[in-house]
N, C-alpha and C positions, 0 to 999 in steps of 0.2 A: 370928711364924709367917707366911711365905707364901703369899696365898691366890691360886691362879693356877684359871682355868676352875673358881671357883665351889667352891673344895676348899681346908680346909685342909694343907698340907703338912705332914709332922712336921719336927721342929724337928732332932733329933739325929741324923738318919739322912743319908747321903751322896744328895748331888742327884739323882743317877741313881735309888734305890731311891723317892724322897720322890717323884717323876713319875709313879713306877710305881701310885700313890694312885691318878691322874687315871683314868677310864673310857675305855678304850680306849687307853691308854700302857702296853706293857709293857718289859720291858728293852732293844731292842732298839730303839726307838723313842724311852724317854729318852735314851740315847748318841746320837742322831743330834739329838736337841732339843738336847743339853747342846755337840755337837759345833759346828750349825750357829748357837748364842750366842758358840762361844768362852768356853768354861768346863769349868773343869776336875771332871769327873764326881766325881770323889772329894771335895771339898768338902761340908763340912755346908751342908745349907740353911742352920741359922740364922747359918750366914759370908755369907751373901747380900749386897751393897749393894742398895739400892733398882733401881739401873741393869741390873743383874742380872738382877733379877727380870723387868722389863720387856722386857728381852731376852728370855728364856725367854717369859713372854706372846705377845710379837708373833708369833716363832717357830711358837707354837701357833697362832696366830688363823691366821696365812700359808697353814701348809703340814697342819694335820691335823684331822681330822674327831674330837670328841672329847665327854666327857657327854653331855650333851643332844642335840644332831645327831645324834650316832652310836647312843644310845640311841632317837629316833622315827626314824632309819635303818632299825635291826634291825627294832622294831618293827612298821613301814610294811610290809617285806620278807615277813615271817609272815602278817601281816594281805594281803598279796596271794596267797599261796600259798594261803593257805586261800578267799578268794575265788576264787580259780577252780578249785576242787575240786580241785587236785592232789593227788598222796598225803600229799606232805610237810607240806602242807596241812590233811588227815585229820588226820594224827597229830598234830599241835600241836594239834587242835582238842578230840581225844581223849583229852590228856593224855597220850599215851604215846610211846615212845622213837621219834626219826625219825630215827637214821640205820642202821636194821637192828641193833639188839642182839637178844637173847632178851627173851621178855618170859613164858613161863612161870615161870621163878623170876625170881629179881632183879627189876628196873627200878624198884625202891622210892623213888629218888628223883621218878621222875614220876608212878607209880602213887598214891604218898601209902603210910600207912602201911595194914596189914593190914583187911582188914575181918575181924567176925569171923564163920565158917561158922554157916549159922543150923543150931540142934539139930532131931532130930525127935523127937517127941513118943511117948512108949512107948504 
């Protein structure tokens, strides 16, 4: 199993999807990892040689920002918005949607689930 940037790869999937594992690799970005190794995207990972794999490594280390970086990247990013009170700022801070959804119905991904209405008492 290939572990490249800290992640297992799966073993039976074509190199191009098994990249797509990595945080911050999506399709379009393995093809240019798999392109700039000189490897043929439709290969299983586990056809990998070792030299392969290496390639693909360095490839990442070179040229892309990927887990961890890119992850206290985002991070960092949010954490300064909200320090300096911007809106977008507010709204991460508030748990609710920041790029203009509705927030009367829906937004239950960030809202969290229902609370429920307190009764009044007869």
């Amino acid at each position: 199993m290939p572990r490249i940037a800290g992640v297992d790869l799966p073993r039976r999937k074509q190199i191009w999807v098994s990249l797509t594992y990595i945080y911050g690799v999506g399709k379009h970005t393995s093809m240019e990892i798999c392109r700039r190794a000189s490897i043929d995207e439709t290969r299983r990972a586990e056809d990998l040689s070792d030299q392969e794999v290496a390639r693909i490594r360095q490839v990442i280390n070179d040229g892309f920002r990927v887990e961890g970086d890119l992850r206290r990247d985002v991070s960092m990013n949010i954490k300064r918005l909200m320090d300096l009170g911007a809106y977008r700022g507010l709204r991460h801070r508030r748990g609710l949607p920041v790029r203009g959804q509705r927030t009367h119905t829906n937004a239950r991904t960030r809202k969290g689930p229902k609370r429920q209405a307190i009764k009044k008492k007869k």
